[in-house]
DODO-907932 format. One record per residue (C-alpha): x, y, z; residue number from 1. Coordinates in steps of 0.5 Angstrom, whole numbers. Layout:
N
[r [X; Y; Z]; NUM]
...
This chain:
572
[r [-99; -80; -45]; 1]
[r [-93; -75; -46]; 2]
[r [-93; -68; -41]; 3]
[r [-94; -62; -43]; 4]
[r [-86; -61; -43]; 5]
[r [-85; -66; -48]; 6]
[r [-82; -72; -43]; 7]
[r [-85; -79; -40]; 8]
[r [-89; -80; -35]; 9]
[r [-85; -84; -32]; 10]
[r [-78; -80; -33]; 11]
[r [-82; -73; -31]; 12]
[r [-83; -71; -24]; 13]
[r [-90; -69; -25]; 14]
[r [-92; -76; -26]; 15]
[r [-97; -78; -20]; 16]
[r [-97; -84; -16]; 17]
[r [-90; -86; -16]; 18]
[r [-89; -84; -9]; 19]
[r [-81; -83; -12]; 20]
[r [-77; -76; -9]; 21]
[r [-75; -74; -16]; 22]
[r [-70; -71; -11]; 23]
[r [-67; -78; -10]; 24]
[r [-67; -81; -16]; 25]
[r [-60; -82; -18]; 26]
[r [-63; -82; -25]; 27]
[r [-64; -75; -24]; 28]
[r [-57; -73; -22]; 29]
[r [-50; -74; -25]; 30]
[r [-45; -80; -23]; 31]
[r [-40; -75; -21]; 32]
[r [-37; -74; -14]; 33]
[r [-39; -66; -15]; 34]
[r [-42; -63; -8]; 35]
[r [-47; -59; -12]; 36]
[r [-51; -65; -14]; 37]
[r [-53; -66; -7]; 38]
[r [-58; -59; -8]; 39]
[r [-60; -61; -14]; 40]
[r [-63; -66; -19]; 41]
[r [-65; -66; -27]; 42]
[r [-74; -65; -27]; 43]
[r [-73; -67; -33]; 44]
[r [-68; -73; -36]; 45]
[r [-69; -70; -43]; 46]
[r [-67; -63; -42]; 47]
[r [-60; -64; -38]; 48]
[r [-59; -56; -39]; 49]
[r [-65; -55; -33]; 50]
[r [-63; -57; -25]; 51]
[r [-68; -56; -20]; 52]
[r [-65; -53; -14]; 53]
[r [-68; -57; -8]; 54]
[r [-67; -52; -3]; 55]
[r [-72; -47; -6]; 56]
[r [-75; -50; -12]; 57]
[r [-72; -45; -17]; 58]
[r [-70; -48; -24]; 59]
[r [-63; -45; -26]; 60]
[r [-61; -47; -34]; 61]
[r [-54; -50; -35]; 62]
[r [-48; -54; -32]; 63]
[r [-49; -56; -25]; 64]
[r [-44; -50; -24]; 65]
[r [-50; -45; -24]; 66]
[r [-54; -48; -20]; 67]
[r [-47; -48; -14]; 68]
[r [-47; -40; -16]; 69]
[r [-55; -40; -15]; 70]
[r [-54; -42; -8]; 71]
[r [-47; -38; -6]; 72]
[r [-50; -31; -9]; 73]
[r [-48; -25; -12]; 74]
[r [-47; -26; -19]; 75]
[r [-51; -22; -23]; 76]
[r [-54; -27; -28]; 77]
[r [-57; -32; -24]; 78]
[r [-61; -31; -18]; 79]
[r [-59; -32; -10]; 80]
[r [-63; -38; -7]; 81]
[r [-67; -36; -2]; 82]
[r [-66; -41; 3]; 83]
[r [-58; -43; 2]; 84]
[r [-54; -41; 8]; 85]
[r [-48; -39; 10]; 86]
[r [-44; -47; 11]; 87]
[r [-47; -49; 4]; 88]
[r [-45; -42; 0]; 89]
[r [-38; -43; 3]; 90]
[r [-38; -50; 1]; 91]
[r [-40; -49; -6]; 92]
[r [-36; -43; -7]; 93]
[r [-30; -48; -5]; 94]
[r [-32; -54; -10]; 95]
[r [-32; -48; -16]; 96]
[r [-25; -46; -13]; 97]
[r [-23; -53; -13]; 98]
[r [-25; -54; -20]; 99]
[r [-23; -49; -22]; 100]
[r [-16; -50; -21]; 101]
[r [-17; -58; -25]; 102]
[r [-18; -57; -32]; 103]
[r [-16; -63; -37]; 104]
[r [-11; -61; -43]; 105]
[r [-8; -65; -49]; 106]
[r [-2; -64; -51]; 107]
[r [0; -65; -58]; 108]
[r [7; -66; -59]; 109]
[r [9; -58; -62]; 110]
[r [7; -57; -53]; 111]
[r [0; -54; -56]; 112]
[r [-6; -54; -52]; 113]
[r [-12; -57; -57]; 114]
[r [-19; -56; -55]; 115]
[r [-23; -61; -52]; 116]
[r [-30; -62; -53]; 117]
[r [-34; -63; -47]; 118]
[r [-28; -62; -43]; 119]
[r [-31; -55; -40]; 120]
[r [-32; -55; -32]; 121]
[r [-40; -58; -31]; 122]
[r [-40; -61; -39]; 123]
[r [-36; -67; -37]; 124]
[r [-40; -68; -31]; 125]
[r [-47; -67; -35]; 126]
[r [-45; -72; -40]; 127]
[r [-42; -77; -35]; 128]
[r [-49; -77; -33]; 129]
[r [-51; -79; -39]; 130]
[r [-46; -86; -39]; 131]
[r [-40; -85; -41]; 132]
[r [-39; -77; -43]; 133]
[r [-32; -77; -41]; 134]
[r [-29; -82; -45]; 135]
[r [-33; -80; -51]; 136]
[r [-30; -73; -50]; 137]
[r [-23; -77; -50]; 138]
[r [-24; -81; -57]; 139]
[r [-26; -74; -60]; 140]
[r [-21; -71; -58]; 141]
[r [-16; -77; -61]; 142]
[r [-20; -77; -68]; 143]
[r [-18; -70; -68]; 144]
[r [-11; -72; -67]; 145]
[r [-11; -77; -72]; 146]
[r [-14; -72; -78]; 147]
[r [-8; -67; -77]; 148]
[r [-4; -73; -75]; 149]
[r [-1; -71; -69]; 150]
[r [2; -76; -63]; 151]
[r [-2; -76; -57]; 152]
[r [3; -75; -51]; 153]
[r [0; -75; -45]; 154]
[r [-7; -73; -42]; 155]
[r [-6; -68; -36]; 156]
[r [-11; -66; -30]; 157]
[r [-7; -60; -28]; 158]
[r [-6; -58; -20]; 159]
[r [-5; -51; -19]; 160]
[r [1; -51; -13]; 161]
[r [7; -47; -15]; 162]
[r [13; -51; -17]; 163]
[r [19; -49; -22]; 164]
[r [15; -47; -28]; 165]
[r [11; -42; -25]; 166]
[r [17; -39; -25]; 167]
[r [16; -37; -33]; 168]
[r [10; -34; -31]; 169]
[r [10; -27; -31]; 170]
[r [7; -25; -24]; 171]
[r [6; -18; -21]; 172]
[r [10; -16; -15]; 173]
[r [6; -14; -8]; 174]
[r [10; -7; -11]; 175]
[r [6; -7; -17]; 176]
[r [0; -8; -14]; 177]
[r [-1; -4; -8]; 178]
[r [2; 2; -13]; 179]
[r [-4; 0; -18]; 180]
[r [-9; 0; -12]; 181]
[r [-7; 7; -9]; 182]
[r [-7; 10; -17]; 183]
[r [-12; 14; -20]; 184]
[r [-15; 9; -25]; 185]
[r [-21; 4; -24]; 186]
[r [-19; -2; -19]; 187]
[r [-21; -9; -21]; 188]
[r [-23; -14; -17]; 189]
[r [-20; -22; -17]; 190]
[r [-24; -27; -18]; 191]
[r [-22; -30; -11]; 192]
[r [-24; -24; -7]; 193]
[r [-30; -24; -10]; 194]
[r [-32; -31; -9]; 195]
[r [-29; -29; -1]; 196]
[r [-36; -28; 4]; 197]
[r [-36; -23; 8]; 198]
[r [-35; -28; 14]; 199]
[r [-28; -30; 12]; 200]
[r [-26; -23; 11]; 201]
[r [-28; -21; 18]; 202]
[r [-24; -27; 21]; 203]
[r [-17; -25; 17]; 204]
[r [-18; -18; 20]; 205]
[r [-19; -20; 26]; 206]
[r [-13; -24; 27]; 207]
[r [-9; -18; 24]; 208]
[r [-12; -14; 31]; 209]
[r [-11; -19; 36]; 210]
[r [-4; -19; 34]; 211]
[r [-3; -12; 33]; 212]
[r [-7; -10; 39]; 213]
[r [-3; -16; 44]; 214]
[r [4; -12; 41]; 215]
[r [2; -6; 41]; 216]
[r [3; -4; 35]; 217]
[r [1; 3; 33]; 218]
[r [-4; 4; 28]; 219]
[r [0; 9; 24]; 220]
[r [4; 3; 22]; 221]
[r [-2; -1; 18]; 222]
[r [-2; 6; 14]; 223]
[r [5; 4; 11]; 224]
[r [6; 2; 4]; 225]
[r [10; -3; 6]; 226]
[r [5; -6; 11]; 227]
[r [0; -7; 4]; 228]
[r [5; -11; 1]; 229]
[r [7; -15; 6]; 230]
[r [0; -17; 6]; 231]
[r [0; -17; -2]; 232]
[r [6; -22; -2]; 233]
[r [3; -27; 5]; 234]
[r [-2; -28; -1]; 235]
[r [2; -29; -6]; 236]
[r [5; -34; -3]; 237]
[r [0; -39; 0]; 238]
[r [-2; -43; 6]; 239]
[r [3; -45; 10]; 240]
[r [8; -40; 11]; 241]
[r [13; -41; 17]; 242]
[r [14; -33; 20]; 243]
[r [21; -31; 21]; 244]
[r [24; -33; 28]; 245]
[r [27; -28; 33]; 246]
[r [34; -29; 31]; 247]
[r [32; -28; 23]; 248]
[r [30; -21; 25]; 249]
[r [35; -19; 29]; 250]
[r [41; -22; 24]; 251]
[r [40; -24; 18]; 252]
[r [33; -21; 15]; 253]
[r [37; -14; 18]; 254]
[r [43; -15; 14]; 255]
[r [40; -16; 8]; 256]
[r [36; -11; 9]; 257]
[r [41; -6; 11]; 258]
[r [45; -8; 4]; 259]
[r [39; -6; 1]; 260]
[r [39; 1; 3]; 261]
[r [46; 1; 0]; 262]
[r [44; 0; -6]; 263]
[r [39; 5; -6]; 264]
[r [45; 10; -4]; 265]
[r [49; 9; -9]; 266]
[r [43; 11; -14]; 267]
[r [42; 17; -10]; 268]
[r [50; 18; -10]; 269]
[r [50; 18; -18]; 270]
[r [44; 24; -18]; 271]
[r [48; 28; -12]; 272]
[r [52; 29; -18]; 273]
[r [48; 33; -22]; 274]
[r [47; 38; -16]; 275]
[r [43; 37; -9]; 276]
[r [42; 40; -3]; 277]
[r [44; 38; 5]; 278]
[r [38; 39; 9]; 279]
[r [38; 40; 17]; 280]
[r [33; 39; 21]; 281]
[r [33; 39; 30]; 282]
[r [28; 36; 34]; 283]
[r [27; 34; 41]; 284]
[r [23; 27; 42]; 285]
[r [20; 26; 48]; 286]
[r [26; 23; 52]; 287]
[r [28; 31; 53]; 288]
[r [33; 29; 48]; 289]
[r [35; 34; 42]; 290]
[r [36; 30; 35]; 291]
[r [39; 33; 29]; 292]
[r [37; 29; 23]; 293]
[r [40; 30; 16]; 294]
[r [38; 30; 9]; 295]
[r [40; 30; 2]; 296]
[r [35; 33; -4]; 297]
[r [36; 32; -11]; 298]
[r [33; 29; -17]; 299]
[r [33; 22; -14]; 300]
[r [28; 24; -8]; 301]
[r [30; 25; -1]; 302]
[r [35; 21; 2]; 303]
[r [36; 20; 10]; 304]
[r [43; 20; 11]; 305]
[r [44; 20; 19]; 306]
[r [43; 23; 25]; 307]
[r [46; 25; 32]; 308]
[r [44; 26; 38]; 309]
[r [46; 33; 41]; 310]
[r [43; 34; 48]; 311]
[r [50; 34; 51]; 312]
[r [52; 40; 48]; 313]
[r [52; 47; 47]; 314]
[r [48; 49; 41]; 315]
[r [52; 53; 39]; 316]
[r [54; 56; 31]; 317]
[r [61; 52; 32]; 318]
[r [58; 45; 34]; 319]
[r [52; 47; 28]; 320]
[r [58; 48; 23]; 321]
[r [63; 42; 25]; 322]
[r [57; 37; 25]; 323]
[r [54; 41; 17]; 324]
[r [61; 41; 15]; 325]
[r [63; 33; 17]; 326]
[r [56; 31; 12]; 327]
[r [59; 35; 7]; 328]
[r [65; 31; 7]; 329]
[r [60; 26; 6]; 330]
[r [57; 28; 0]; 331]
[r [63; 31; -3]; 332]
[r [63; 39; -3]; 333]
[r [62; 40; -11]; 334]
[r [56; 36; -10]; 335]
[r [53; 40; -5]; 336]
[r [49; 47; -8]; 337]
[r [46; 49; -2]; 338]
[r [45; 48; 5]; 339]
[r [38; 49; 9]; 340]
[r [36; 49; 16]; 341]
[r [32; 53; 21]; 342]
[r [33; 61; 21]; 343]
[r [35; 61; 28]; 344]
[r [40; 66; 30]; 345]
[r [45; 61; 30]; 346]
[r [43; 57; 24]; 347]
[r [45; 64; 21]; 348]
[r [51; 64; 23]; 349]
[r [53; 57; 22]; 350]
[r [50; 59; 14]; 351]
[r [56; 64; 14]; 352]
[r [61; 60; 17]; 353]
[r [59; 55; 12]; 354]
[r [60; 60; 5]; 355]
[r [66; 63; 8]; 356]
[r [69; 56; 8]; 357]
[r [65; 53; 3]; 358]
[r [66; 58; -3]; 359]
[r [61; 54; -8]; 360]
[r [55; 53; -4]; 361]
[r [49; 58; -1]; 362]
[r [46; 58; 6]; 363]
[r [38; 58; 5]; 364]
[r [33; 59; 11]; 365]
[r [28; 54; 12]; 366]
[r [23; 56; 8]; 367]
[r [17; 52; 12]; 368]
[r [21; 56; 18]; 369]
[r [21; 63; 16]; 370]
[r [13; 62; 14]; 371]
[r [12; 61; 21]; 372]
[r [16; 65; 25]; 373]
[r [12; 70; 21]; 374]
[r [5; 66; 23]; 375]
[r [8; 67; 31]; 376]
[r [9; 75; 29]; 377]
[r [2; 75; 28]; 378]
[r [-1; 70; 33]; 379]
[r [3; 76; 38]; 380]
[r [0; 82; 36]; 381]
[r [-5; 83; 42]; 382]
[r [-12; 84; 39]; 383]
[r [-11; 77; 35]; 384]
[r [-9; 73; 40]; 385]
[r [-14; 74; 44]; 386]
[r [-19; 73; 38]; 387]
[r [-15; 66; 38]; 388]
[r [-15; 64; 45]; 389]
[r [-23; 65; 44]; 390]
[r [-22; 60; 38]; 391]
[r [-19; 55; 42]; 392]
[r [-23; 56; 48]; 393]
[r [-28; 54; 43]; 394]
[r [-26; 48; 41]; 395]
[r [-23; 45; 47]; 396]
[r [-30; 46; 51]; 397]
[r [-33; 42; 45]; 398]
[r [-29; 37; 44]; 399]
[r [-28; 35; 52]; 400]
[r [-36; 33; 51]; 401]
[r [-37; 27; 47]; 402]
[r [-44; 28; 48]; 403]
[r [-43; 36; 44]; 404]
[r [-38; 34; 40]; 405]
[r [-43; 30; 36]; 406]
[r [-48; 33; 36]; 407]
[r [-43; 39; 33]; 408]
[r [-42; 34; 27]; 409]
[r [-50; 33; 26]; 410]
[r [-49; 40; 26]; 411]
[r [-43; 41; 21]; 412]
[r [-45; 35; 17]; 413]
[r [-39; 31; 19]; 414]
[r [-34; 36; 19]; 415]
[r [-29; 38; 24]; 416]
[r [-27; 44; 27]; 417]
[r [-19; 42; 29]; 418]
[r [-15; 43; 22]; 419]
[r [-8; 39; 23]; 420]
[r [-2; 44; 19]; 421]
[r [4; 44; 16]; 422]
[r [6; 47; 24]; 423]
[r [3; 50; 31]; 424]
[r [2; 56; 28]; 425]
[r [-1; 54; 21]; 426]
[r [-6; 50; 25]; 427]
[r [-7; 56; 29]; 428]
[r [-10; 59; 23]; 429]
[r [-13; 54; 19]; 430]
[r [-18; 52; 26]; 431]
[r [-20; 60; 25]; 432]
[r [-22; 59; 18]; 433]
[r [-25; 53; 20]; 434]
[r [-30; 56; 25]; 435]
[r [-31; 61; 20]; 436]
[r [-34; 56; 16]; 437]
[r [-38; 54; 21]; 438]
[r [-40; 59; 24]; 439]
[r [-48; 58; 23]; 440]
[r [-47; 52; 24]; 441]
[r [-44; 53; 31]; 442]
[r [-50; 59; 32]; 443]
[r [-55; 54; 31]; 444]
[r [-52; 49; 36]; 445]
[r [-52; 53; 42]; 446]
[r [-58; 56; 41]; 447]
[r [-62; 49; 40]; 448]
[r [-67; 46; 44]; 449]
[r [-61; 40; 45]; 450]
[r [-58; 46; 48]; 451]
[r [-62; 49; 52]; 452]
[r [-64; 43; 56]; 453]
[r [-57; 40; 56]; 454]
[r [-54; 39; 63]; 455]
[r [-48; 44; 60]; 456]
[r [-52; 50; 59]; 457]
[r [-53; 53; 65]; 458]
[r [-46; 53; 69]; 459]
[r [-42; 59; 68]; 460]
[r [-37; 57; 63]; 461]
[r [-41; 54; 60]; 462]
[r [-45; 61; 58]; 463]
[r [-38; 64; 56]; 464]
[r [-38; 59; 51]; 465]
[r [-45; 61; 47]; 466]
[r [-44; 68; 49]; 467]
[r [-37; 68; 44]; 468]
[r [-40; 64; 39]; 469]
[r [-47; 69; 39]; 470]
[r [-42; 75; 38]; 471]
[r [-41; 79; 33]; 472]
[r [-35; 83; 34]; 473]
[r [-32; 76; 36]; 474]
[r [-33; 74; 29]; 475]
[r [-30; 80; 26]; 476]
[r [-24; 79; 29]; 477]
[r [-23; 72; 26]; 478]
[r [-24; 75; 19]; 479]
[r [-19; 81; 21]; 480]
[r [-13; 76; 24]; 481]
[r [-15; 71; 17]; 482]
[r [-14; 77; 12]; 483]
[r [-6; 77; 14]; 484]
[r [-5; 69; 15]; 485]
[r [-9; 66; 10]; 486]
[r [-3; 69; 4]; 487]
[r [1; 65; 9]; 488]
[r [-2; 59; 9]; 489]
[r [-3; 59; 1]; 490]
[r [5; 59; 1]; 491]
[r [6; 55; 6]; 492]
[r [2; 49; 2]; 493]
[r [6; 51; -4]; 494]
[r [13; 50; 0]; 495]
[r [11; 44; 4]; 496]
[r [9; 40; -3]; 497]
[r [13; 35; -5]; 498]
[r [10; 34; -11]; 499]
[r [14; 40; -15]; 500]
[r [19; 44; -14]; 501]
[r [16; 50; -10]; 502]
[r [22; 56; -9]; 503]
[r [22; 58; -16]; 504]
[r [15; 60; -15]; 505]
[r [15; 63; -8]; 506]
[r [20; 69; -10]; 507]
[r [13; 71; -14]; 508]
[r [9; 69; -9]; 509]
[r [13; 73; -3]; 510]
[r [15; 80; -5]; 511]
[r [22; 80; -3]; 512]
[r [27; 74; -2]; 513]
[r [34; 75; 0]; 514]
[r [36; 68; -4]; 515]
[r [40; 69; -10]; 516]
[r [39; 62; -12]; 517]
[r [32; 62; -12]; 518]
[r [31; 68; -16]; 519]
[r [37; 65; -20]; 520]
[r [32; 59; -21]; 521]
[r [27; 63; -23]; 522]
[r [30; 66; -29]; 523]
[r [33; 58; -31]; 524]
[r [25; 57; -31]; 525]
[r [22; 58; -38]; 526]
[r [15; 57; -36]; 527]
[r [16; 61; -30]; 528]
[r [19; 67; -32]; 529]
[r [17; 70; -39]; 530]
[r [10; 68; -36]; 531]
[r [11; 73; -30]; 532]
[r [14; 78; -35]; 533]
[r [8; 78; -40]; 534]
[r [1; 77; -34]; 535]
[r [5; 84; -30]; 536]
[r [2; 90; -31]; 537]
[r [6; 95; -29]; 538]
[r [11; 94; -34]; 539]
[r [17; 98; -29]; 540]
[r [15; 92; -23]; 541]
[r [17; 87; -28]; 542]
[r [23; 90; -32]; 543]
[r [25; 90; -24]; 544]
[r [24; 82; -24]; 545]
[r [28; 81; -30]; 546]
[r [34; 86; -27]; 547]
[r [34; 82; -21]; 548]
[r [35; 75; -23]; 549]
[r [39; 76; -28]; 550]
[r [44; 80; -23]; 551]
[r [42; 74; -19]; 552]
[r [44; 70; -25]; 553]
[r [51; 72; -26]; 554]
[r [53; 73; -18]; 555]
[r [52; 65; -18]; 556]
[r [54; 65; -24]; 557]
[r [61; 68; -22]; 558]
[r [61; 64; -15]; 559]
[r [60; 58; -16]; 560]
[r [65; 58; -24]; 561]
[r [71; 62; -22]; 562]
[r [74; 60; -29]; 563]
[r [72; 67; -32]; 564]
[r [73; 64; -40]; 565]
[r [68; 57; -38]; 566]
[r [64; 63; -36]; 567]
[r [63; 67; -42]; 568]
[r [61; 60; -45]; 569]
[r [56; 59; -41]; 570]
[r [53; 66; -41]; 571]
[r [54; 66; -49]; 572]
């Protein structure tokens, strides 16, 4: 009598009295060294496109790949197996790799792949169960081949290892893909990360960790590009990558990467000639010593060109001006434009050193510099400062308890007091304007009953704090000290950027600027320019604008061409 699936009684797993675990007949699985056949057997040996899971019970429909997927999980089409663990998702995920890296082709004599039918992963097992499907899938294969009277060269079970032909096959470099992942556009995930679990990537990581915790590595570094890219190409390159030694570091990989930094300077050196701009910049590191860097600015990008270690001598115009001069020899002097550097007095003087010398080329004041003298101009003025003080002191007293200073973050919804800027003073402002944002926030948390029953409030200090925070004049006078600082702050933004070029813009953003090149750049910038002289509505402010730059113009004009007949042909 047939059951009710159609299938005998002696082959459907529903027959009674048998006393055979179905899961244990071998008729049920496919003669096929495939570990997924370990978990699962056909209930029915008339519909081989159904395996039942052991573990579970559950019926997945096709190839055995599936019931594997089944017990790994995560795949959208088929569901994940209750009672798998991790061992076995982590061996079945492994299988599948595996399988997929052995696939079988026919090659006819033209090197074109000729389809194979029941050669897909999981068919060729399936008929193998079915006696003989492999060799079956073969001759098929070679009467298709005698039809279109093709040759038969070889059968090939590929192994996916790297050898000399992958070298025509086009592959991204680490650069390209670590420049896609920080792009804007959707990111993709590859197969192999998708079929990684959880526990493999956790212990990757945690060999990073213990080896830059032993060395001491800061942790800035892993914010590197390159540091992805390294990781990009150790995957790439495979399993058993030796590391350099000690030697290869200090000698060969050094020198090779030296030669590369050349090659990237002769690139600049071929846009310096377009015009560039010679950049100082003086800092004291934390051995106490002073270190002048200097840098070259032009289409290219911004280039380190070296730095010098004047803790030794007076900083003084004639050292400043010996040391910008000799980098101007470097660059070449008609290749230099211009020449930034703090606004310090003795900058100033090395800036007209330099013109006197140098009669092609201006002297510009940092820009960055100038923005925040003027910020610590403002930080003086005594009915300010004492408002700053008070916001520091608020912050300090915050972020010294650990306890309060989460607490603050419930309160502000993660958000944080202490704003970082492009200078000392900047930071100053912007934590001003942070507290000002926060200021209900801030008012809730000392008057809350986490607060009042907090060990903190009842120390003298303590009620200072909550008596600024709760004061109104207090909050006045953040908004008073922001109104003159906040224009600054906005103009700083644009300066710091290194998306633009952000001078040309500042001369309409500041009300004056005594840089004739900047107002010179104005009038060069279409976009700029007549947009200003059309959007001002006082129409003598903006015939004034118009005026300047031209004279701006022709000043620079006159300085930088002296041949009056090449100037004439500039201007017409």
């Amino acid at each position: 009598m047939a059951n009710v699936d159609g299938s005998s009684g002696a082959e459907n797993i529903s027959t009674a009295g048998s006393g055979i675990d179905p899961s244990k007949d071998p008729k049920r699985k496919a003669k096929s060294n495939d570990p997924g056949w370990k978990y699962g057997f056909w209930p029915n040996l008339e519909d081989k496109n159904c395996v039942k899971c052991i573990l579970c019970g559950v019926d997945t429909k096709g190839v055995i790949k599936r019931l594997k997927q089944h017990l790994i999980g995560g795949y959208g089409d088929v569901a994940k197996c209750t009672k798998t663990t991790a061992a076995i998702a982590t061996e079945m995920r492994e299988a599948i790799l595996k399988n997929k890296k052995r696939r079988m082709e026919i090659l006819d004599v033209d090197g074109e792949d000729l389809p194979v039918e029941g050669a897909e992963e999981g068919h060729v097992e399936s008929d193998l169960g079915g006696g003989g499907g492999r060799a079956q899938a073969l001759s098929q294969a070679l009467e298709q081949l005698k039809k279109k009277k093709k040759v038969v060269i070889q059968t090939i079970v590929k192994q996916q290892v790297r050898g000399p032909m992958d070298a025509h096959v086009k592959r991204r470099t680490p650069e390209e893909i670590v420049a896609e992942r920080h792009g804007k556009g959707p990111q993709q995930t590859t197969m192999e990360n998708r079929m990684r679990s959880e526990e493999e990537r956790d212990k990757l990581r945690s060999y990073f960790a213990r080896w830059a915790y032993e060395s001491g590595v800061p942790f800035n570094a892993l914010k590197l590009r390159s540091f992805e890219e390294l990781v990009e190409a150790i995957g790439q390159y495979g399993p058993g990558l030796k590391p350099p030694s000690f030697h290869d570091y200090r000698v060969p990989l050094l020198k090779s990467e030296k030669e590369k930094i050349d090659e990237i300077k002769k690139k600049h050196k071929i846009s310096w000639k377009k015009g560039c701009t010679l950049m100082s910049d003086g800092w004291t590191d934390k051995k106490g010593r002073h270190l002048i860097n200097f840098l070259v600015n032009s289409t290219e990008g911004t280039f380190f060109l070296g730095s010098v270690d004047a803790s030794s001598q007076i900083q003084d115009a004639k050292m400043l001006f010996e040391f910008l001069d000799s980098k101007i020899e470097e660059i070449e002097e008609e290749n230099v434009v211009q020449v930034v550097t703090d606004n310090a007095s003795n900058y100033v003087a090395t800036g007209r050193l330099l013109m006197e010398k140098r009669k092609k080329l201006y002297w510009t004041p940092c820009a960055v510099h100038c923005l925040d003298l003027m910020m610590e101009e403002i930080d003086n003025i005594k009915t300010y400062r004492s408002v700053i003080l008070k916001g520091r002191k608020i912050t300090s007293f915050i972020y010294r308890h650990t306890r309060l200073l989460e607490a603050m973050r419930v309160h502000t919804r993660g958000a944080d007091l202490v704003r970082a800027g492009a200078t000392r003073f900047a930071s100053s402002f912007l934590t001003l304007q942070s507290l000002l944002n926060d200021k209900d926030s801030l008012r809730k948390l000392f008057l809350s009953d986490h607060w009042e029953s907090s060990k903190l409030s009842h120390t003298e200090p303590e009620k200072q704090i909550v008596e600024i925070v709760i004061s109104t004049p207090f909050w006045n006078g953040v908004q008073d000290c922001l109104r003159p600082s906040l224009p600054l702050l906005q103009v700083l933004r644009i300066v710091d950027g290194d998306e633009r070029l952000a001078l040309p813009e500042v001369y309409i953003a500041m009300e004056e600027m005594e840089r004739p090149i900047y107002l010179a750049a104005f009038l060069l910038n279409p976009s700029k320019y007549f947009s200003t002289i059309e959007n001002e509505s006082d129409e003598s402010l903006a015939n004034s604008l118009m005026h300047k730059a031209n004279d701006a113009y022709n000043d620079i004009l006159a300085r930088m061409v002296p041949d009056t007949t090449l100037q004439d042909k500039i201007s017409g």
